[in-house]
MDTraj code that builds the backbone (N, CA, C; nanometers):
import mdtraj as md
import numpy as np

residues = "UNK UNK UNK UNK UNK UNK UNK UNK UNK UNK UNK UNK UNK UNK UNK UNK UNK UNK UNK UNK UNK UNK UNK UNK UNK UNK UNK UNK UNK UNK UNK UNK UNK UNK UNK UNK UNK UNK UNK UNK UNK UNK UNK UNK UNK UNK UNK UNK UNK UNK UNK UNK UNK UNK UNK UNK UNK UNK UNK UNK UNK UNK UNK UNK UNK UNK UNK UNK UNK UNK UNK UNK UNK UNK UNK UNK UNK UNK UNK UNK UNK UNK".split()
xyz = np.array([
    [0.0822, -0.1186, 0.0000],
    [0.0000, 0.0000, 0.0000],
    [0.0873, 0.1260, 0.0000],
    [0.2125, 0.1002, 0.0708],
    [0.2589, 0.2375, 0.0922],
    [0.3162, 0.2752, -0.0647],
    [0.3858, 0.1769, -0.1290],
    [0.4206, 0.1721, -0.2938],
    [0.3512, 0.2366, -0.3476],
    [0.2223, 0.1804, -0.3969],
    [0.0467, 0.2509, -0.4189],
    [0.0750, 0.3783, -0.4373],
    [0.0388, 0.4232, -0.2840],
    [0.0272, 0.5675, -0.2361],
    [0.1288, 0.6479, -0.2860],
    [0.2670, 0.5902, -0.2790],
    [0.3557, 0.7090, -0.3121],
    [0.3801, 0.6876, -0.5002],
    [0.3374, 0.6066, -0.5647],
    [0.3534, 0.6190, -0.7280],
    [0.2449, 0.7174, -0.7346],
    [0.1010, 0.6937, -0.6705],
    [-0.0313, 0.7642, -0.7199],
    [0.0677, 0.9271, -0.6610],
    [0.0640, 0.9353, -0.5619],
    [0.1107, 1.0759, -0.5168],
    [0.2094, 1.1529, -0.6007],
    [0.3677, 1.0772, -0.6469],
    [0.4000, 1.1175, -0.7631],
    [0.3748, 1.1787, -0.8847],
    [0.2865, 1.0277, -0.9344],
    [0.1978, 1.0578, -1.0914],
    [0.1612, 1.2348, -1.0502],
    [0.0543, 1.2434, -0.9568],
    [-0.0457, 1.3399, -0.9584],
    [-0.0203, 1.4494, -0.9186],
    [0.1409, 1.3796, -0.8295],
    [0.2022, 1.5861, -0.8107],
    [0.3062, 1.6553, -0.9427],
    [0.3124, 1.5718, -1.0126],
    [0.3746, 1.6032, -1.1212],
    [0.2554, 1.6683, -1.2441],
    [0.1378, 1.6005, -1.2680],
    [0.0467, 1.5923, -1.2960],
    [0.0322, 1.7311, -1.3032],
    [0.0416, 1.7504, -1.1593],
    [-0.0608, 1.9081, -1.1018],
    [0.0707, 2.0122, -1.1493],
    [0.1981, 2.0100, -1.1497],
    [0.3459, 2.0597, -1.1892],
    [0.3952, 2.1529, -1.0462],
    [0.3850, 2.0264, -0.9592],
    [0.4492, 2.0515, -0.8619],
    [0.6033, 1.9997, -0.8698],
    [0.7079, 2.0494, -0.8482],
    [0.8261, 2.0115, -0.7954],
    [0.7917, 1.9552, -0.6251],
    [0.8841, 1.8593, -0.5770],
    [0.8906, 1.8147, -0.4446],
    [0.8882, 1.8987, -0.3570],
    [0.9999, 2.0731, -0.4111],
    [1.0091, 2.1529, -0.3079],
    [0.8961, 2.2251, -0.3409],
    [0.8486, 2.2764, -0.4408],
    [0.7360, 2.3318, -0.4438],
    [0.6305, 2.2619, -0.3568],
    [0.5960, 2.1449, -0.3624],
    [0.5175, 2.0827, -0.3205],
    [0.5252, 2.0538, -0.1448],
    [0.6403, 2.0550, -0.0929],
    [0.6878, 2.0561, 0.0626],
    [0.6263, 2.2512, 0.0977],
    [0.6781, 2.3284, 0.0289],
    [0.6416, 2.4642, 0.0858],
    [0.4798, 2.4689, 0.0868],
    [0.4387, 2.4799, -0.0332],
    [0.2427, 2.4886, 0.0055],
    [0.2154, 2.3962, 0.0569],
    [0.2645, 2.2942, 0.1530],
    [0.1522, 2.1586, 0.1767],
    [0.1970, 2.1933, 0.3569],
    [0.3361, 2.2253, 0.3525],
    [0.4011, 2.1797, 0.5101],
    [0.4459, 2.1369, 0.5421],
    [0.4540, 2.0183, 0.4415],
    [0.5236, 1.8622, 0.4771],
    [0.6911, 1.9126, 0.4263],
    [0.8132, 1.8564, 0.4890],
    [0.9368, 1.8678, 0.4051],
    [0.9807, 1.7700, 0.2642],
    [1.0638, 1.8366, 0.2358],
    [1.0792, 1.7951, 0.0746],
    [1.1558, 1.6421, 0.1347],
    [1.1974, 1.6053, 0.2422],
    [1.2208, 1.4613, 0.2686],
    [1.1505, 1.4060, 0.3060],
    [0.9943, 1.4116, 0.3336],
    [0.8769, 1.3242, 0.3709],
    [0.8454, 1.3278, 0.2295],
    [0.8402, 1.4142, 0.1460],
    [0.7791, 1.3706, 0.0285],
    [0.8566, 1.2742, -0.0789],
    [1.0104, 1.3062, -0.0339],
    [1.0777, 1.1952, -0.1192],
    [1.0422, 1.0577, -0.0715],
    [1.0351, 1.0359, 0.0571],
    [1.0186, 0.9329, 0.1281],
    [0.8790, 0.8825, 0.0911],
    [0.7696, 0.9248, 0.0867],
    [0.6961, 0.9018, 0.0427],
    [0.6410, 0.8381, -0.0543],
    [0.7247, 0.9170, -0.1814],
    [0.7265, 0.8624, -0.3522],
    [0.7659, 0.7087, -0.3044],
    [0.9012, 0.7123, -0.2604],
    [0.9922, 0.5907, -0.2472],
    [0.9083, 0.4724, -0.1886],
    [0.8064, 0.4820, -0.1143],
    [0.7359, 0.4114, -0.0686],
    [0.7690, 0.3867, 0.0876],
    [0.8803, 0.4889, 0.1342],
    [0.9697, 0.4407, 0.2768],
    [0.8424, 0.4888, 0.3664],
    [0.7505, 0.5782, 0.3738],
    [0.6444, 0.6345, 0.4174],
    [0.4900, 0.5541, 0.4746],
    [0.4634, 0.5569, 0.5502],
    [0.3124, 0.4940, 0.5909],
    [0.2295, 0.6191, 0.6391],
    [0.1552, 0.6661, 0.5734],
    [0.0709, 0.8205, 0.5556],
    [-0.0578, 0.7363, 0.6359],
    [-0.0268, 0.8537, 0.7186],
    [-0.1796, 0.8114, 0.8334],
    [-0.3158, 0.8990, 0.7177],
    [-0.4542, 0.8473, 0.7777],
    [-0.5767, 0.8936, 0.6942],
    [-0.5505, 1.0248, 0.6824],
    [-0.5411, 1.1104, 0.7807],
    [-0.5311, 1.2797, 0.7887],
    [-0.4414, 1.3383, 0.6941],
    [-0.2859, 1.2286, 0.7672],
    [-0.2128, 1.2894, 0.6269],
    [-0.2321, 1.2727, 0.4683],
    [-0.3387, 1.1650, 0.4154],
    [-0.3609, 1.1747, 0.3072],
    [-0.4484, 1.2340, 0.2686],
    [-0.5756, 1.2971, 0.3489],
    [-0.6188, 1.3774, 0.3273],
    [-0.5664, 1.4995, 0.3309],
    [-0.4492, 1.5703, 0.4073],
    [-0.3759, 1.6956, 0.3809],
    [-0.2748, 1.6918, 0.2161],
    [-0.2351, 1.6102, 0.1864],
    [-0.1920, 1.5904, 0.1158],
    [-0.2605, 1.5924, -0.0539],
    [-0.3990, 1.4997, -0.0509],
    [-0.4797, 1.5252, -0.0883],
    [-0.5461, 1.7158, -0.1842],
    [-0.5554, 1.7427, -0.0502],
    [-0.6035, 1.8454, -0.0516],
    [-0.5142, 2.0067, -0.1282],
    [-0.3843, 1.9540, -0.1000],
    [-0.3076, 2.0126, -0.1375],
    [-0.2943, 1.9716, -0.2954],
    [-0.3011, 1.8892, -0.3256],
    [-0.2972, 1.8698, -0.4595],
    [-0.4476, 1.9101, -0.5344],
    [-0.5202, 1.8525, -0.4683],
    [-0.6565, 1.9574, -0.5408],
    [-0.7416, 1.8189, -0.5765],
    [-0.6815, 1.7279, -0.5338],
    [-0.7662, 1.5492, -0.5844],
    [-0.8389, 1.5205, -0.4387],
    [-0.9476, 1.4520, -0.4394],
    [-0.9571, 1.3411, -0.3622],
    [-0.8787, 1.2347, -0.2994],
    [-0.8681, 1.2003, -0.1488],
    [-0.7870, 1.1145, -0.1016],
    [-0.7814, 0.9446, -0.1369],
    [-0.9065, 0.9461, -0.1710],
    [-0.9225, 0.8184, -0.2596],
    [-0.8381, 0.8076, -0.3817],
    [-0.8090, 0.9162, -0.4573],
    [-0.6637, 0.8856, -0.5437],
    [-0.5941, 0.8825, -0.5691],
    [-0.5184, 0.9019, -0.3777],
    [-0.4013, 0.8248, -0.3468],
    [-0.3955, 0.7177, -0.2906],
    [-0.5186, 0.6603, -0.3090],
    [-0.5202, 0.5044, -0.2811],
    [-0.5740, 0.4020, -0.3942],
    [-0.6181, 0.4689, -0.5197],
    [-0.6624, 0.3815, -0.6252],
    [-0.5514, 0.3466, -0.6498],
    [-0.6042, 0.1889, -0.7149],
    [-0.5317, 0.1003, -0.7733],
    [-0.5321, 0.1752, -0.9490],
    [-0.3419, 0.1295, -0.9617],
    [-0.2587, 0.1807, -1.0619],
    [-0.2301, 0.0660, -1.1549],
    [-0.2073, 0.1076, -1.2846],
    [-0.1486, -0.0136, -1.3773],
    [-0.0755, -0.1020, -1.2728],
    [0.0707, -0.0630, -1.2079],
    [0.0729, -0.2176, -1.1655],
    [0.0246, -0.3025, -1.0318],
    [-0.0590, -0.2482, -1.0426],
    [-0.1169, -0.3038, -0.9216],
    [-0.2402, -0.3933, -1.0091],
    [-0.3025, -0.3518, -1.0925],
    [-0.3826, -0.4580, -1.1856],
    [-0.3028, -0.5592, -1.2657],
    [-0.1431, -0.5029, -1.3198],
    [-0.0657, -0.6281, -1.3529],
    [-0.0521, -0.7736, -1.2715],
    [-0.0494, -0.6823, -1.1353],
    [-0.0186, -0.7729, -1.0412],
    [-0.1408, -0.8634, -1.0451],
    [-0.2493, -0.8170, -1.0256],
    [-0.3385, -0.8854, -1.0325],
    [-0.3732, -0.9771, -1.1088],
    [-0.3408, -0.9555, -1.2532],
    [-0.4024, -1.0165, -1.3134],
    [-0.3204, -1.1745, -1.3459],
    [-0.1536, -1.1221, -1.2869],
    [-0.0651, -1.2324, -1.2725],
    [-0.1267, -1.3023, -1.1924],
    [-0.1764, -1.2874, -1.0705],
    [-0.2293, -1.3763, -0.9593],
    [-0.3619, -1.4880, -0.9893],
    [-0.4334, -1.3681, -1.0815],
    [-0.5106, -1.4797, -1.1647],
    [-0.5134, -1.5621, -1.2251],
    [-0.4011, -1.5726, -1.3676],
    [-0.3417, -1.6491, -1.4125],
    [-0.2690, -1.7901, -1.3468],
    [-0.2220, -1.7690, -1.2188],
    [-0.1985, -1.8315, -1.1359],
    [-0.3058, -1.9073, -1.0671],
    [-0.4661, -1.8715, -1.0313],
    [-0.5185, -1.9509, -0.9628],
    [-0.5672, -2.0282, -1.0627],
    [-0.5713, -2.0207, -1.1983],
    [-0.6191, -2.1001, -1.3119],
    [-0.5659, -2.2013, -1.3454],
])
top = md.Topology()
chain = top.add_chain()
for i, resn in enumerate(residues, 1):
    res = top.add_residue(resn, chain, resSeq=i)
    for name in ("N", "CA", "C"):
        top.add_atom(name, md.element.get_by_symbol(name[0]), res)
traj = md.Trajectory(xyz[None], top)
């Protein structure tokens, strides 16, 4: 999950044309929670993904939707129970 969270958070702060430091000054957070984050080293409590969220201008739910590889994955697993 934390993988998840920090590719979706990536994609969508780039998306929005945030830089990391840009993105650490308007949010609050430092530009090393957000690297940490991307990296997946991060476990973002609900609040913080809703601050985070919010700062980007998305819903917190889409830093938790499932991403291409997370349906790859899936669909490997399927293949597998077959």
């Amino acid at each position: 999950m934390r993988k998840l969270v920090g590719r979706n958070f990536g994609r969508l702060r780039r998306e929005k044309g945030f830089t990391q430091e840009q993105f650490a000054e308007a949010s609050g957070f430092t530009q090393q929670y957000i690297s940490d984050l991307e990296r997946g080293r991060r476990n973002p409590t609900v609040v913080t993904l809703f601050h985070l969220a919010s700062t980007l201008g998305v819903g917190p739910v889409d830093l938790i939707s499932p991403d291409e590889e997370v349906a790859g994955e899936r669909a490997k697993a399927q293949k597998r129970k077959a």
